[in-house]
N, C-alpha and C positions, 0 to 999 in steps of 0.2 A: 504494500500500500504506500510507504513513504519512497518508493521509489518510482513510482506509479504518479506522487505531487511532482517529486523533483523534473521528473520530464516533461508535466505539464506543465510546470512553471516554468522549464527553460524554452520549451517548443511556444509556449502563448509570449514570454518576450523577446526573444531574439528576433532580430529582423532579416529578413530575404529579401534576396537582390531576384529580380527577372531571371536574371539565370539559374541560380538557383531553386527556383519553381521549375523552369523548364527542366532542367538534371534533373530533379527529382521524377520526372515521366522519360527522359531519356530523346527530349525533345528538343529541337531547338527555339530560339528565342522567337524568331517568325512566326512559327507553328504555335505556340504560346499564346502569340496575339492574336492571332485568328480565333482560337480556341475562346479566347475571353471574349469577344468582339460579338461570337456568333453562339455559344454554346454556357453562356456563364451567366444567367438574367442578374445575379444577384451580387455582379462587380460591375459597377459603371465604369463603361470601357474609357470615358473620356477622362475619369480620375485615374486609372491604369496608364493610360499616356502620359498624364505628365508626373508618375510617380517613380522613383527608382527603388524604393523600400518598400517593402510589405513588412507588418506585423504578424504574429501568430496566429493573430484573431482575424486578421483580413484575410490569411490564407485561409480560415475553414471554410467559407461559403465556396470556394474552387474547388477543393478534396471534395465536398458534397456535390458541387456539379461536376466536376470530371471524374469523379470515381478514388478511391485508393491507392495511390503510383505503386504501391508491392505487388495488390492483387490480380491484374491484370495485364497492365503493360495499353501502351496506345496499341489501335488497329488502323492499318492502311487497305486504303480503298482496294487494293491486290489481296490481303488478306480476307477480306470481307470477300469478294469474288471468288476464292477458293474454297473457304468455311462455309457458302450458301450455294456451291455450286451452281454458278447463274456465270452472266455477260455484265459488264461496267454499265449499258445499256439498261440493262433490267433492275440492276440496284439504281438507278438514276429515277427510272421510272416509277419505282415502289416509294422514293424519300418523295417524288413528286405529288404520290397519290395520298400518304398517310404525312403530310407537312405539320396538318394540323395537330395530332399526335407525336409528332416529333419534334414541333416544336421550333422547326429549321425547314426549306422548303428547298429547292432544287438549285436555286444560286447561290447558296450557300452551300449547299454539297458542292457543287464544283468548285468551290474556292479553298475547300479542305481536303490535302489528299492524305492527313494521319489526324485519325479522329479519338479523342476520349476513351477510355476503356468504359463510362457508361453510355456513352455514345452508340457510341460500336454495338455493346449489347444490344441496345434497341433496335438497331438496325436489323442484326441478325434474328429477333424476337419476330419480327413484323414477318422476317422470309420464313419465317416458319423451319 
């Protein structure tokens, strides 16, 4: 238990750089901003630009919308096409038709080619 405070108290004050959110998904900085931009309703993308530090507590609302960085790992649009066994075509056209469930709608798929590990999930949920 007291080792279980101490990590939360060092993980809620220390501060994170951009890059360091991205390492922790194995991503890079780009990919990051995309991610927040189009996949994070609960970080204002315009406070993200002009910040270079994150808190502990501003990173949780991202772990919550991107997923766990241990658990899964991002997914790439090649991944996705292999895991669902389909065509780039067909996952294009599924993010088109369930937007509204996803949250993100077909120009924004195209603008991301390595998606969130809970991202991805849904993706693959909807292909059944």
């Amino acid at each position: 238990m007291f080792l279980f405070i101490v990590i939360l108290i060092y993980l809620l004050t220390y501060s994170f750089t951009k890059l360091d959110i991205a390492q922790l998904y194995d991503i890079t900085k780009p990919t990051l901003r995309k991610w927040i931009r189009y996949f994070s309703p609960r970080t204002d993308y315009k406070v993200w630009k002009g910040r270079r530090k994150f808190s502990g507590w501003e990173l949780v609302p991202m772990l919550l919308d991107f997923g766990w960085p241990g658990d899964a790992g991002p997914i790439t649009k090649g991944m996705l096409k292999v895991q669902c066994e389909t065509e780039y075509g067909t996952l294009g056209d599924v993010v088109a038709l369930n937007a509204d469930r996803l949250g993100f709608g077909l120009a924004e798929y195209r603008e991301v080619d390595v998606f969130p590990p809970v991202v991805g999930g849904w993706i693959k949920e909807i292909m059944g």
